[in-house]
N, C-alpha and C positions, 0 to 999 in steps of 0.2 A: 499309434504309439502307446505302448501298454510297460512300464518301465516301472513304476509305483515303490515298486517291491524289492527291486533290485539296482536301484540309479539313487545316489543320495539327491537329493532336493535343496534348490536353497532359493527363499524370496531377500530379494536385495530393495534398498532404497539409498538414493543419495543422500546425505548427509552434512553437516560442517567437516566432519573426521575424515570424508570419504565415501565409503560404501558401508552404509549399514547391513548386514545378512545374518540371517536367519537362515540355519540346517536343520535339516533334518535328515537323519546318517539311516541311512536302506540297514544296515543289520539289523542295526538293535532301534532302529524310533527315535533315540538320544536327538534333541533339540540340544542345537548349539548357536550360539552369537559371537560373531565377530566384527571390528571395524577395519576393512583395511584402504590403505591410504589411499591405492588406486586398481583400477579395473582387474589391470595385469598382475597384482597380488592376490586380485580375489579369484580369478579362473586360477588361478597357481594354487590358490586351497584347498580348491576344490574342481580338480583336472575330470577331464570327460572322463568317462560319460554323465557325468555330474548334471541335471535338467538345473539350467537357473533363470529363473521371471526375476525381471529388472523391473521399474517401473524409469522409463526414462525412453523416449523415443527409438526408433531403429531404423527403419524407412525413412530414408529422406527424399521428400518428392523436391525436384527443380524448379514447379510452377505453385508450392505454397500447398494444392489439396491434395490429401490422405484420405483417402472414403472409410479409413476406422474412425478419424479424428471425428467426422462429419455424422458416425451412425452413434458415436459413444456418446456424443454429446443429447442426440437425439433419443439414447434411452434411458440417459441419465435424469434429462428435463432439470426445468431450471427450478431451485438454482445452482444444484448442483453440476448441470453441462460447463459453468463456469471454471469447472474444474480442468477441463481438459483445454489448455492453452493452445494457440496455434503453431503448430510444430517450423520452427526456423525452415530454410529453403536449405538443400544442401552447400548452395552457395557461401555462406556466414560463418561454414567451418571456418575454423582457425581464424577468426576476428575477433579481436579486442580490446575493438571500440562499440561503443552500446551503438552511436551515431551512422558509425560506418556499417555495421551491420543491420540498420532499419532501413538504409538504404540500397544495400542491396537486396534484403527480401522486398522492397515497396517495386524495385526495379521489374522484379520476378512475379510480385501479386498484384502489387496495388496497395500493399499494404505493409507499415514497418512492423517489429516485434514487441511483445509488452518484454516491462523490465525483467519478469519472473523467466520468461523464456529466454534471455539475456543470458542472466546469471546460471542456466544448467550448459549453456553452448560448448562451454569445457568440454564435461562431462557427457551432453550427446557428442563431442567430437571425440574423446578416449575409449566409446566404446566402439563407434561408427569404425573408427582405424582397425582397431581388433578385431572386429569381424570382418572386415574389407579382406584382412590378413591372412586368417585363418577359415578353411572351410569346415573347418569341425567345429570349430567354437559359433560360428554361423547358426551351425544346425542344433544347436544345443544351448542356446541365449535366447531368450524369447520377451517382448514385450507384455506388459501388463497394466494395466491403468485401478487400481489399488480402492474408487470410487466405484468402481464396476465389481469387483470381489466384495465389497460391502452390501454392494445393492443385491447380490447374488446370494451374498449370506443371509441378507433379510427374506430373499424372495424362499429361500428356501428354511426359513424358519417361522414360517405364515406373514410377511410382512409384502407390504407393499411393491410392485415392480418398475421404482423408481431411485434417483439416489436421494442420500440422506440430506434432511432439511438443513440441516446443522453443520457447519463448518469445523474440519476437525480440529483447529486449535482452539474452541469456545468449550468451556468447562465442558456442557450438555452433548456437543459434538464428540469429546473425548469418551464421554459415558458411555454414550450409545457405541460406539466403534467397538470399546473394550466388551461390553455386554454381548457383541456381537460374535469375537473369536473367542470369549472366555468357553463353551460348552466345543470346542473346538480343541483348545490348547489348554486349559485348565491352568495348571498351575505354574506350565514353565513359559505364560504371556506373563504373570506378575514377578516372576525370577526376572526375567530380562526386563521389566520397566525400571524393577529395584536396583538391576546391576546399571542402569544409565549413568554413562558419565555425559552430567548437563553441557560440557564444552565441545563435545564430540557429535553428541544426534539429540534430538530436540522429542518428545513425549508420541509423537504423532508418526516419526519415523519409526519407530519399535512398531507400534500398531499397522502404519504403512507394510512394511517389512513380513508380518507376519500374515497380514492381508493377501499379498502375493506368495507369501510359500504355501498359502491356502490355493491361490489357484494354480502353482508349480503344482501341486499334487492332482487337481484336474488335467493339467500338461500330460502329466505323463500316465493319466489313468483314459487316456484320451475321450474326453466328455469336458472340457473347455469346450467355452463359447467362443471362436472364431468372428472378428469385424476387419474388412469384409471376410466370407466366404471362399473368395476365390484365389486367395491368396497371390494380391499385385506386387509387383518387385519395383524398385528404384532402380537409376540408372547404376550402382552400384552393386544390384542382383539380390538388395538386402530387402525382404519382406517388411513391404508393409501395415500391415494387420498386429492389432491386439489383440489379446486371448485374456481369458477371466474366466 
């Protein structure tokens, strides 16, 4: 998949507003930010063949393990493996109840959900249906985990090949992140932290955001890191592997 050049780009992250996303438009390079309210607004902005890195699960396995979830956490090392929650069972779609839904993943694993995995089930269920739907938006939505494009950007600006010490809403956590995509994005990462509106996306989602349009561009220059390799499917046929 060699697209780069000619496929706009866009890294997304959920949000309070919605989908936070970050373009960047194949003509001319133009980074652009938008928030929109829901999934089906944001493929509508940007219709295929548009590559777009989500950072929000895709694969939904029946029985609880993911082998990205299990290798991401493994090269992230703690304490940042804590980053990458246990992804819901596809069962818990459309519950909500925190209760009801711990108990049917605990039915499935052995285990219920933390709150933070709770509160995205929406949103892994508004994209999970969109792609269930569509086979082109399938092929052209890809997952990302946004702590692994960090650790990728250190590794490959002489830094360590683990993830970051620092938690990204901790002042020192936000530094290093920004230090990170700043010789990347230069001046239009601090245009879009400036344009935040605080009730909409939170400091760390701009950052998030731009973390994965950093590795939508390895998407589609195909040199993403691939977890696992072999690309396992869900009983819905939807990939589950992260890229970075």
């Amino acid at each position: 998949m060699k697209h780069e050049e000619t496929t706009d780009l866009l890294g997304v992250d959920g949000c309070k507003g919605g989908w936070y996303a970050v373009r960047q438009h194949a003509r001319t390079g133009e980074i652009e930010t938008r928030i929109c309210a829901s999934f089906t607004a944001l493929l509508a902005w940007a219709p295929a063949p548009a590559i777009v890195a989500v950072d929000m699960p895709i694969g939904l396995s029946s029985t609880g393990y993911r082998a990205c979830d299990a290798e991401a956490r493994k090269r992230l090392k703690w304490p940042r493996s804590a980053s990458v929650f246990q992804t819901p069972v596809r069962q818990t779609l459309g519950i909500g109840d925190y209760r009801t839904a711990c108990d049917l993943n605990r039915e499935a694993t052995g285990k219920g959900i933390s709150q933070q995995a709770f509160n995205v089930l929406g949103k892994i269920a508004e994209v999970d249906a969109l792609l269930r739907d569509s086979r082109r938006d399938a092929s052209r939505v890809f997952e990302v985990h946004p702590e692994l494009a960090f650790m990728q950007l250190r590794i490959e600006q002489g830094g360590e090949a683990a993830g970051l010490k620092e938690g990204k809403t901790s002042e020192a956590g936000h530094a290093e992140r920004r230090a990170l995509l700043a010789p990347v994005f230069g001046a239009e990462l601090q245009t879009a932290l400036d344009g935040r509106v605080a009730r909409h996306a939170q400091k760390d989602d701009v950052l998030d955001a731009f973390a994965v349009l950093w590795s939508a561009r390895r998407i589609a220059a195909g040199s993403a890191v691939m977890l696992p390799d072999d690309d396992p499917r869900d009983s819905a046929q939807l990939p589950m592997v992260i890229r970075y």
